[in-house]
C-alpha positions in Angstrom: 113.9 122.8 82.0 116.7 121.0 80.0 115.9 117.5 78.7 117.9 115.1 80.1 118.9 111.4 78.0 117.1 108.4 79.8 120.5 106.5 79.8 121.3 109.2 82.5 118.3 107.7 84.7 118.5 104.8 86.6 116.4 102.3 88.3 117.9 103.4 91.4 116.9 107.4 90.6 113.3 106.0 90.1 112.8 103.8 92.9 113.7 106.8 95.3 110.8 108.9 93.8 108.0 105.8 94.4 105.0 107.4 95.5 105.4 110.8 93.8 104.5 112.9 90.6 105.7 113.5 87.3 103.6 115.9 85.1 103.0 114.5 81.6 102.9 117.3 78.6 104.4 119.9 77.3 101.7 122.8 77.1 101.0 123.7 80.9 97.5 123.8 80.2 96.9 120.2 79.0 99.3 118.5 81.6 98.6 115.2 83.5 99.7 114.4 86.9 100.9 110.6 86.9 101.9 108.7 90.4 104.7 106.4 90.4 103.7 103.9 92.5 105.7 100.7 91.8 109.0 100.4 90.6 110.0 96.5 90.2 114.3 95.6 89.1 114.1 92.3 87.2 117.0 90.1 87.3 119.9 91.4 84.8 121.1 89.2 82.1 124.4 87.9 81.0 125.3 86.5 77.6 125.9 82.9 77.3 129.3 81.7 78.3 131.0 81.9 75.2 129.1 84.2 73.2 130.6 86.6 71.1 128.4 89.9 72.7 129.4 89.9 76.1 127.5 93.3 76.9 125.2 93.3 80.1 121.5 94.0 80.2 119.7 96.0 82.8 115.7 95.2 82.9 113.2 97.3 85.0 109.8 98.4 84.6 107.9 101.3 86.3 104.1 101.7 87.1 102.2 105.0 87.0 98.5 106.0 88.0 96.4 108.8 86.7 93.3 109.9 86.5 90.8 107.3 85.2 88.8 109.8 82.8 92.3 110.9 80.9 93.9 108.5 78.7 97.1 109.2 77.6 97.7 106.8 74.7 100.3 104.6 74.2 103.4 106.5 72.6 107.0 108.5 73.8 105.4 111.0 76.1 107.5 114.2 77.7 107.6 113.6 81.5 109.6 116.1 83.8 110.0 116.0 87.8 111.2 118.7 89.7 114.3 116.1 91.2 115.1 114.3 87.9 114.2 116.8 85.7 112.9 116.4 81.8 112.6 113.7 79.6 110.9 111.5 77.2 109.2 108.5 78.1 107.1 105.7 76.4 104.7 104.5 77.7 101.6 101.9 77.6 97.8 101.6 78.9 97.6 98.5 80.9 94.9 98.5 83.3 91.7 100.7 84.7 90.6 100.0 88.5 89.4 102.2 91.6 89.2 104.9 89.2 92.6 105.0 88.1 94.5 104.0 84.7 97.9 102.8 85.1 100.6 103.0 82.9 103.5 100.9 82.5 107.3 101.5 80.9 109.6 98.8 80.6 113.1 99.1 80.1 115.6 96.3 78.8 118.6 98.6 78.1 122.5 97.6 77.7 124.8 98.2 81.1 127.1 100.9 79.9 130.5 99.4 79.9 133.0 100.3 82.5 
């Protein structure tokens, strides 16, 4: 499966898969089933009215659950889904409960320009 850039992902892409799996790792042996299961679109940001970057930022951040007895720890992981395809992902520890650990990755990324 070809790696694809994050920039190609959107929050849009992500939101449509809510509720479904991505397999974590590379070696098929030691992969990890992780559940997206919330996908939240913060506000975007635009520069001050006069300010000299006039660039547009896009912020979302996406929730995973896995297994509670598997901790992935927090570092650029290599997800793939078989809709979006491959790619690399960071992500952090943020909570155990109801035998799950959840994951979280943020994203505060520059709008490409048009």
């Amino acid at each position: 499966m070809n790696e694809i850039s994050l920039d190609q992902l959107s929050f849009e892409q992500f939101q449509g898969l809510l509720n479904t799996n991505f397999r974590v790792g590379s070696d098929p042996a030691g992969t990890l089933d992780l559940e997206l299961v919330e996908a939240v679109q913060y506000r975007r940001t635009n520069p001050p009215a006069g300010s000299a970057n006039n660039q547009d930022y896009e912020r979302f951040s996406l929730l995973f659950a896995g297994p509670a007895d598997k901790l992935l720890p927090q570092m650029l992981h290599p997800f793939s889904h078989d809709r979006l395809g491959a790619f690399q992902l960071f992500i952090v520890p943020i909570r155990r409960d109801q035998g799950k650990l959840y994951y979280e990755a943020v994203f505060n990324r520059l709008v490409p320009s048009r």
